[in-house]
N, C-alpha and C positions, 0 to 999 in steps of 0.2 A: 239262779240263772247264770249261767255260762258268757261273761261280758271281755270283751278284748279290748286291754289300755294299751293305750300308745302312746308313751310320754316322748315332745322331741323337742330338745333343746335348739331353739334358732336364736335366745337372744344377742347371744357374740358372734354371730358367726361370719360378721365385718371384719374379726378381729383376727387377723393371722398370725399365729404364733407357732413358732416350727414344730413340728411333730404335736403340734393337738387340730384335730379336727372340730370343723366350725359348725356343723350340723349331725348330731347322733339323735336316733332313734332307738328306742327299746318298747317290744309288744309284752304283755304277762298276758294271761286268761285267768280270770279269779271267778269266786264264784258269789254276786251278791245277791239279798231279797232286794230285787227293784221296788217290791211295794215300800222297802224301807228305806233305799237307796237311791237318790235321783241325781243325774246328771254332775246338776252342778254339786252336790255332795262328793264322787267322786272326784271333781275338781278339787273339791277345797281338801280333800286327805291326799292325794298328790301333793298337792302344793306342800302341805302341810309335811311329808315322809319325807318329800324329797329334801326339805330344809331341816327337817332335824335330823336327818340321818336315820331313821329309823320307822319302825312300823311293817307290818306285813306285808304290803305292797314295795316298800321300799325294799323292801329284803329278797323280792323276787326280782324289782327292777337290778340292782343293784350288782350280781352277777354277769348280766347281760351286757354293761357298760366296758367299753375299751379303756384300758390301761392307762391311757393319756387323756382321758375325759377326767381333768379336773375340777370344772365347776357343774354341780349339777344340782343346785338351788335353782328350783322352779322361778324365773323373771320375768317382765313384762316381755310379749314377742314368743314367749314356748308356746307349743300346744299341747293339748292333751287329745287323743280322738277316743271315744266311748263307741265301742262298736256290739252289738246284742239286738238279739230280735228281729233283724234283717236291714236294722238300718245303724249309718253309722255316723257321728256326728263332731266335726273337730271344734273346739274351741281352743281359744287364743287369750292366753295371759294378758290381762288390763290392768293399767296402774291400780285398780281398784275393782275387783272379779274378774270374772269371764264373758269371754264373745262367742258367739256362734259363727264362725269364718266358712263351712263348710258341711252339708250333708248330703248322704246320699245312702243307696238300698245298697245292697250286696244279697248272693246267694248261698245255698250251700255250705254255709260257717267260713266261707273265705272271707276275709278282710278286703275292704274296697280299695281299688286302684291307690286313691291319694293318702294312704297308709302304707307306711313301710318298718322292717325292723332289722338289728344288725344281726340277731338270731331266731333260733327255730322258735314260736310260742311256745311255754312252757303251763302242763296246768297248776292252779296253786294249789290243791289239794295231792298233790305229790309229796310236797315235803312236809 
């Protein structure tokens, strides 16, 4: 099934340092068995790519990200939003798992209003 991540990094983004920006976003479209796959799984292999540097999702995120996007170890304060199946749901990094900060329906495979990305969705079965 056809699922839209949206990983967005907010936990610096108090943190003004010239020429890096304080909030980025990056969408993929990948393609998981939901019966195998749940939510917070999704979370925890974000979390997981985005700090070791690697992994299939990290390797789609990872083109998407601006130049000046130096930290992008998953931290308390990111979200992740899971969008599939018409509804689409953000959670929020906890010192200790995930929150559910946010859901809502969407139509038509568009991504809901309170998702954004800094490029065009990519699917992962391209490369």
């Amino acid at each position: 099934m056809k699922t839209a991540i949206t990983i967005t990094w907010k936990a610096f983004q108090h943190r003004h340092i010239e020429g890096k920006q304080g909030v980025t976003s990056a969408t993929v479209i990948v393609d998981y068995d939901t019966a195998l796959t749940s939510n917070e799984q999704v979370c925890a292999i974000a979390f997981e790519q985005t700090n070791l540097y690697a992994g299939s999702l990290w390797n789609k995120l990872e083109p998407l990200l601006p130049a000046n996007r130096t930290h992008t170890s998953l931290s308390v304060g990111d979200e992740v939003t899971i969008a599939k199946e018409g509804v689409a749901i953000t959670y929020r990094c906890e010192s200790f798992g995930w929150k559910v900060i946010n859901a809502g329906l969407y139509v038509d495979e568009q991504l809901p209003s309170f998702t954004s990305s800094i490029n065009e969705p990519i699917d992962a079965r391209s490369n």
